[in-house]
C-alpha positions in Angstrom: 81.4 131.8 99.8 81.1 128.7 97.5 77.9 128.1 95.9 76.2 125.4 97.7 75.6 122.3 95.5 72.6 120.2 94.6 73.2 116.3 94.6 70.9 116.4 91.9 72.8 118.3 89.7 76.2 116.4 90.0 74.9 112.8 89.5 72.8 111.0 87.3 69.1 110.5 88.0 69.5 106.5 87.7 72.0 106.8 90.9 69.3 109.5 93.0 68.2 106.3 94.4 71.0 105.0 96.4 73.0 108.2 97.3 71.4 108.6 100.8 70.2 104.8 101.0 72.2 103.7 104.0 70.3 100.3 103.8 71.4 98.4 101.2 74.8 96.5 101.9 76.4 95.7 98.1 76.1 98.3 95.7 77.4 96.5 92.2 77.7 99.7 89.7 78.0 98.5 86.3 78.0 100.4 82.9 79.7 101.0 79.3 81.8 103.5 78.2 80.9 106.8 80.3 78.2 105.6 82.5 79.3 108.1 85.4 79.7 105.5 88.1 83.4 106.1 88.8 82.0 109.6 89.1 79.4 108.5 91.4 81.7 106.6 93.5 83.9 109.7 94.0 81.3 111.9 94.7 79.8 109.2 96.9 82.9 108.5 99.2 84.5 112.7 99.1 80.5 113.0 100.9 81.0 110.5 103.2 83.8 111.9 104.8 82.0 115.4 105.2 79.1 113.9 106.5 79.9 111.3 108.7 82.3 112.6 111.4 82.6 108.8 112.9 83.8 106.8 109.7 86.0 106.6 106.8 86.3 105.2 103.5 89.1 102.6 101.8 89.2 103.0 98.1 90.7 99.6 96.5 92.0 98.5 92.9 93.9 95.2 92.8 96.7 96.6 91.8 98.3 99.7 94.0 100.2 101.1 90.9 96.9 101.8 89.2 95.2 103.9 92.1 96.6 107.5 91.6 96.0 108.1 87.9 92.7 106.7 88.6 90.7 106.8 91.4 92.8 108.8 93.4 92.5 111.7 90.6 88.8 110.8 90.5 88.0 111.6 94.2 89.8 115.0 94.1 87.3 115.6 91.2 84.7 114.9 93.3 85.8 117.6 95.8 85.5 120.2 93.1 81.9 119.2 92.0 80.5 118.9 95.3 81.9 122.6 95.9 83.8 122.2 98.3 87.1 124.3 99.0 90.2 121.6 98.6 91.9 123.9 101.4 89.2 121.9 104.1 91.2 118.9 103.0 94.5 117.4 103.8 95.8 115.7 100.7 98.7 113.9 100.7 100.1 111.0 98.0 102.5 109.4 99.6 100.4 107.8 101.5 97.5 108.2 99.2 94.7 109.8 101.6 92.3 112.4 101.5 91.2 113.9 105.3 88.4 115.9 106.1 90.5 119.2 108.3 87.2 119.2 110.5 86.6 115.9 111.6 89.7 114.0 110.6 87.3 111.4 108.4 90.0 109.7 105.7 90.0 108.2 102.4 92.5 105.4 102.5 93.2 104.0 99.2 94.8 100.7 98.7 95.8 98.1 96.4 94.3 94.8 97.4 97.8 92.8 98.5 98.4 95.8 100.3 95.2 95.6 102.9 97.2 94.7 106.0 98.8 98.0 105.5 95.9 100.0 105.4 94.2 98.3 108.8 97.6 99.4 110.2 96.7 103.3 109.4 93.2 103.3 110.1 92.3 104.9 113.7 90.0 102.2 115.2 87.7 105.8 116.4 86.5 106.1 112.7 85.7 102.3 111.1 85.7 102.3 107.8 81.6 102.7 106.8 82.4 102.7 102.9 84.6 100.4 100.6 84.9 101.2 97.1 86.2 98.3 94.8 87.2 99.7 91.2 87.9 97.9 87.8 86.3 94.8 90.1 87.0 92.4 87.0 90.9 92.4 88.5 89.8 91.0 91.4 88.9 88.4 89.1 91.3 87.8 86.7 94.6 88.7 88.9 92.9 87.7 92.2 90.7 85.5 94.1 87.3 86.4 93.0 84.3 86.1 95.5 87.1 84.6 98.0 88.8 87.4 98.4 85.7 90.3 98.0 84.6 88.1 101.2 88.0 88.5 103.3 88.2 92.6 102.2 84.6 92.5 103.4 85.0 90.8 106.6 88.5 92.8 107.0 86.6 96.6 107.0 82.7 96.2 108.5 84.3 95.0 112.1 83.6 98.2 114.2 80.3 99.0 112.3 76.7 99.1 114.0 75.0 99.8 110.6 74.9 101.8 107.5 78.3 99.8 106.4 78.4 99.6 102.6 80.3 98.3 100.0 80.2 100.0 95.8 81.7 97.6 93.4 82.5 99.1 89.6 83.0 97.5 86.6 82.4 96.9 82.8 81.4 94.2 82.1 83.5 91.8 79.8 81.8 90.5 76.6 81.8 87.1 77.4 78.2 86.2 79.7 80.8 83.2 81.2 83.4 85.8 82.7 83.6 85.4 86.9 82.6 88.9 87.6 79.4 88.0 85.4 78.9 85.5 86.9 79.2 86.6 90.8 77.2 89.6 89.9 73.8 87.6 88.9 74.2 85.5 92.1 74.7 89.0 94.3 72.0 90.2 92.2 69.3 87.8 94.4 70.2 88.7 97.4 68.1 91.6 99.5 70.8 93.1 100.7 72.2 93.9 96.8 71.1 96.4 94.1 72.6 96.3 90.6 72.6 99.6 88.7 73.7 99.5 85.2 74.1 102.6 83.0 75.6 103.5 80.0 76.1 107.1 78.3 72.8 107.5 77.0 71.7 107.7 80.7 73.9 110.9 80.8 72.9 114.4 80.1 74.4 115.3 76.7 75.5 118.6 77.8 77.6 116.1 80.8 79.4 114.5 78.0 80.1 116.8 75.1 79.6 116.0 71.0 83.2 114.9 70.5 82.3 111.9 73.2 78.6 111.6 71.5 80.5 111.4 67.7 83.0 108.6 69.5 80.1 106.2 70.5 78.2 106.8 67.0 81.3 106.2 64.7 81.3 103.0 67.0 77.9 101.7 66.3 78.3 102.8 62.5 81.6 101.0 62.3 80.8 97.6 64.3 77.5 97.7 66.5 78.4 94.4 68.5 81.3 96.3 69.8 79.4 99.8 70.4 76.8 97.4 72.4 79.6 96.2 74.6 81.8 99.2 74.7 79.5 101.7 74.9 76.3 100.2 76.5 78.2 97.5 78.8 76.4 94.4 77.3 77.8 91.2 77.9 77.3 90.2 74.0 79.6 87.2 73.8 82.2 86.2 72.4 82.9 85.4 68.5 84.2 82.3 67.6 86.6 84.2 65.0 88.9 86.8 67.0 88.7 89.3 64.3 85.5 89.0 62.8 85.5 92.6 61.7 88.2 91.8 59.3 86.5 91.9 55.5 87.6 93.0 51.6 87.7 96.9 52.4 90.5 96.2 54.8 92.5 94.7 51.5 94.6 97.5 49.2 97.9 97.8 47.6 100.3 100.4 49.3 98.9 103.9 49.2 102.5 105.8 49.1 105.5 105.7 47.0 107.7 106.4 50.2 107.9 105.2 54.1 110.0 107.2 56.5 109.1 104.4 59.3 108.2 101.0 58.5 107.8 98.9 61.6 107.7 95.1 61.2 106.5 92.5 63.4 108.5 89.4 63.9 107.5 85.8 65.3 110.4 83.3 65.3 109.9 79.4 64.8 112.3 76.6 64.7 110.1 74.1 63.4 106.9 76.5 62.9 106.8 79.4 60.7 109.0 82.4 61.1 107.2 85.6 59.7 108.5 89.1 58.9 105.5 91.6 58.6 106.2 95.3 57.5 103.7 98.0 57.8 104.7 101.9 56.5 103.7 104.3 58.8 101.4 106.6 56.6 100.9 110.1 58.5 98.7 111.6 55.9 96.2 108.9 55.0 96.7 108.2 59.2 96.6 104.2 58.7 99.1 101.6 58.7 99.7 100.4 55.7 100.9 96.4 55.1 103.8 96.6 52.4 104.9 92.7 52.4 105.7 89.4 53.9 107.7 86.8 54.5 106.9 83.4 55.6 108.7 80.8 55.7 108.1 77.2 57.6 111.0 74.8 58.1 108.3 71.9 58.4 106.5 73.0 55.5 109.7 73.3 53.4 111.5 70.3 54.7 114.4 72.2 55.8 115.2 74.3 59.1 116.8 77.5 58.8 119.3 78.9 61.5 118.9 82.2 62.9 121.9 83.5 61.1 119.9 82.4 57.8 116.8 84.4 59.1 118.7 87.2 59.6 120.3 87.6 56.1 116.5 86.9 54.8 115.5 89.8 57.3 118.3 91.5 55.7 117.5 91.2 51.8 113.6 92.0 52.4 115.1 95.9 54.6 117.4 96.7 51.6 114.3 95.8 49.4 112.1 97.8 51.1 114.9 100.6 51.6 115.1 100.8 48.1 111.6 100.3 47.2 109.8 103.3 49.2 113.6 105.0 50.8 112.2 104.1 54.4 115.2 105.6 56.7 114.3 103.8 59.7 113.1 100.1 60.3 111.4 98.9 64.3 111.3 95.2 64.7 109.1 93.7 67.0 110.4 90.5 68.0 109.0 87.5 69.8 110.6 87.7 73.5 111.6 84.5 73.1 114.0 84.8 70.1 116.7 86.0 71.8 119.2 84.2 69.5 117.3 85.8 66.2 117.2 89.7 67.7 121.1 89.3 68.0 121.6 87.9 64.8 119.5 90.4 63.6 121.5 93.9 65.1 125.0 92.1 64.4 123.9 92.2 60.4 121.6 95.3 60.3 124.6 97.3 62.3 126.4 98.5 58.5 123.1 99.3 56.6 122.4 102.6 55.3 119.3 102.6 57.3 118.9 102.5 60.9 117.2 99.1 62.5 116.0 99.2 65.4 115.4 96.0 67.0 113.1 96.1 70.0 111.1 93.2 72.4 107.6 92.7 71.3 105.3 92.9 74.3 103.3 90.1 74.8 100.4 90.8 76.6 97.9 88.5 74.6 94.2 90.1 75.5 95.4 93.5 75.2 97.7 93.2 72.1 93.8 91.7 70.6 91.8 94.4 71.9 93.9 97.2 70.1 94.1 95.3 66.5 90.9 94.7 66.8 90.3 98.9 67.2 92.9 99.3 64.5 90.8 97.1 62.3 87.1 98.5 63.6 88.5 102.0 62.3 90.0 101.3 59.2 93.5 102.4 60.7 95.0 98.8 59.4 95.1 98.1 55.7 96.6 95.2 55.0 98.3 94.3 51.2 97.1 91.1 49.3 100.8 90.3 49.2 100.2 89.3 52.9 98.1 86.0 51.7 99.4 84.3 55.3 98.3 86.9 57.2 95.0 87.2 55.3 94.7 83.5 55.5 95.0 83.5 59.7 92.6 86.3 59.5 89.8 83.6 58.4 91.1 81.3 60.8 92.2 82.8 64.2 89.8 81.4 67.3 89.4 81.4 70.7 89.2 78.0 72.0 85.2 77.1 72.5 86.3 74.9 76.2 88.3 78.2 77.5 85.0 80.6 76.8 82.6 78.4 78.4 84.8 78.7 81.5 84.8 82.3 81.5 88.2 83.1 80.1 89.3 83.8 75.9 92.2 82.0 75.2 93.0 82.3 71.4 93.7 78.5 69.7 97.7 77.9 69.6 97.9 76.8 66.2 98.7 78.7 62.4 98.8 82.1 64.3 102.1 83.1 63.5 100.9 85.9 61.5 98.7 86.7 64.0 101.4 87.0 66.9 103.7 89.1 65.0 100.5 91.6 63.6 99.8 91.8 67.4 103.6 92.7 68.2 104.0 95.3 65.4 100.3 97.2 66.8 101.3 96.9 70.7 105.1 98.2 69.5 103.6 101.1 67.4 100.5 101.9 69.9 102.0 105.7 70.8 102.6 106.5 67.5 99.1 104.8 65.5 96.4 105.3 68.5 96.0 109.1 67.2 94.5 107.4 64.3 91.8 106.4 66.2 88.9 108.7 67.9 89.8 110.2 71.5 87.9 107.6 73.2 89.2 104.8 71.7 93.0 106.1 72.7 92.9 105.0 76.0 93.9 101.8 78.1 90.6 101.0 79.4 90.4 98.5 76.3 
């Protein structure tokens, strides 16, 4: 017989409010880093389904290829706290859907360009009474914003005579301009909306463990504007300089004599700079450690290179570096863009004595910041006063004041060629350096 289960004891007393409130319409959950409301939201929606014999629930993320390793794999955690037998469910993943064996009452889950789909499933006996909208900033940012929460709202509470909710969840971005932010203060004055924000401290410690407690205090002691948005969900703003946290202890000559791995980051211009960055991969010392770098700017200099010249430049700084600390094995993170360069570069690199491995850089602008920036937070980065270019952009990089007060960071297009191919080298490297980093900050919730 399984041991029957307090509601007190599986949620946080901040949510105690709203889990049998059937009144209020829009449920906006936000919070920091473990604030429990994806918990809650499972928890919420596996009790609907045993409770209510008459309705269902649909379960959406905007994108369908982010629903299993997420909140798919959250609800059948739910199942397990609320002590319930999974063998009273029918679970199946292809389709995504978790059914109640008594009643029949279904979880649907869904991606959001997939919602005609999901009306085409759902037995028009049992309307859906709960939607749960997670990571609701892609609704945002990949999506229509309040447009489309509107349609998915008017798509699912047809059928309903009352009780029909909706839970949104999200962290909320640092900048106060962001869309989500925004919507959420104007939901925020209606009555039929209650905003509950948490963060970890909300959390009994026992819930959460020391190893997640040490996380979020090596946060605050290394940066506390990002702990405050990280870890307590404050919308702090945004810094004019991208990587404010970048200062003199980040700045030291190479801390090893030899590099197995040496990764290098690479942005290509034909009339702005190229730049070559090379980082040894130090295992002990568990940091990244800048070795050199070249710059060159055919503006500057008053001559243009050709990528064949680039290439034998690339060349001489690998056989230099080969030599210098016997690194066996170079990555190159290239611009995307530079096709013409990356095959200039494996045509000479094919005879070295050294293997080169020459690899797209992926591009992915907000992300590729968010993970130097942890990199830098954590003192995984270290960065050689050889690199004056990159030091230089380091005091310079921006995001453009118009694009923030819109809601969105868009990083000023101009002297950030360092910058691009730092941010190539840490997105190329990410498997191997994030164990550098505490457990939390691993992750792609970032």
């Amino acid at each position: 017989m399984p041991r029957q289960v307090r509601i007190s004891e599986i949620i946080i007393p901040k949510y105690l409010q709203i889990f049998n409130n059937r009144t209020v319409k829009h449920i906006i959950l936000t919070s920091g880093r473990a604030g429990t409301k994806s918990s809650y939201a499972a928890i919420r929606s596996d009790y609907q389904i045993v409770s209510d014999p008459s309705g269902s629930v649909v379960v959406l993320r905007k994108h369908h290829n982010k629903l299993r390793k997420t909140v798919y794999k959250e609800m059948l955690r739910g199942i397990s706290r609320l002590g319930i037998p999974k063998n009273r469910f029918v679970i199946t993943k292809s389709p995504m859907e978790i059914s109640y064996r008594k009643t029949g009452s279904t979880i649907y889950f869904s991606g959001s360009d997939g919602i005609d789909d999901t009306k085409g499933i759902i037995d028009e006996d049992k309307p859906i009474r709960l939607v749960v909208l997670d990571e609701l900033t892609e609704f945002f940012d990949d999506g229509e914003g309040e447009d489309e929460l509107t349609n998915i709202e008017a798509t699912f509470v047809r059928g309903n005579k009352g009780g029909f909710q909706m839970i949104y969840l999200y962290n909320p971005p640092k900048n106060p301009n962001a869309p989500v932010n925004q919507w959420c203060r104007k939901m925020e004055k209606r009555d039929d909306c209650i905003h509950i924000h948490t963060d970890y401290r909300d959390v009994p410690a026992d819930w959460l463990g020391t190893d997640l407690i040490a996380s979020a205090e090596a946060m605050k002691n290394a940066d506390e504007k990002m702990y405050r948005w990280v870890w307590l969900g404050e919308a702090t703003g945004v810094d004019d300089l991208i990587y404010y946290m970048f200062s003199e202890k980040h700045k030291e000559l190479p801390a090893r004599k030899n590099y197995r791995i040496i990764g290098i980051g690479v942005d290509y211009g034909q009339q702005n700079a190229t730049v070559y960055l090379p980082f040894g991969l130090n295992m002990e010392r568990r940091s990244l450690d800048g070795l050199w770098e070249y710059y060159y700017s055919g503006r500057d200099q008053g001559k243009q290179k050709s990528p064949s010249e680039y290439a034998k430049d690339f060349c001489d700084m690998t056989d230099m570096l080969h030599e210098k600390y016997a690194c066996s094995i170079f990555y190159a993170y290239i611009d995307p863009s530079a096709a013409g360069l990356a095959e200039e570069l494996k045509r000479k690199t094919r005879e070295k004595p050294y293997q080169v491995l020459i690899k797209d850089a992926e591009n992915t602008v907000s992300l590729g910041i968010s993970r130097v920036q942890k990199v830098l937070m954590y003192q995984v980065l270290k960065v050689s006063p050889r690199q004056e270019n990159l030091v230089r952009e380091f005091g310079t990089y921006e995001y453009d004041k118009n694009s923030v007060e819109k809601g969105k960071e868009v990083p000023v297009k101009e002297d950030d060629h360092c910058m691009d191919a730092l941010r190539y080298l840490v997105m190329g490297f990410w498997k191997k350096i994030k164990h550098f980093l505490p457990a939390e900050e691993r992750g792609e919730k970032d």
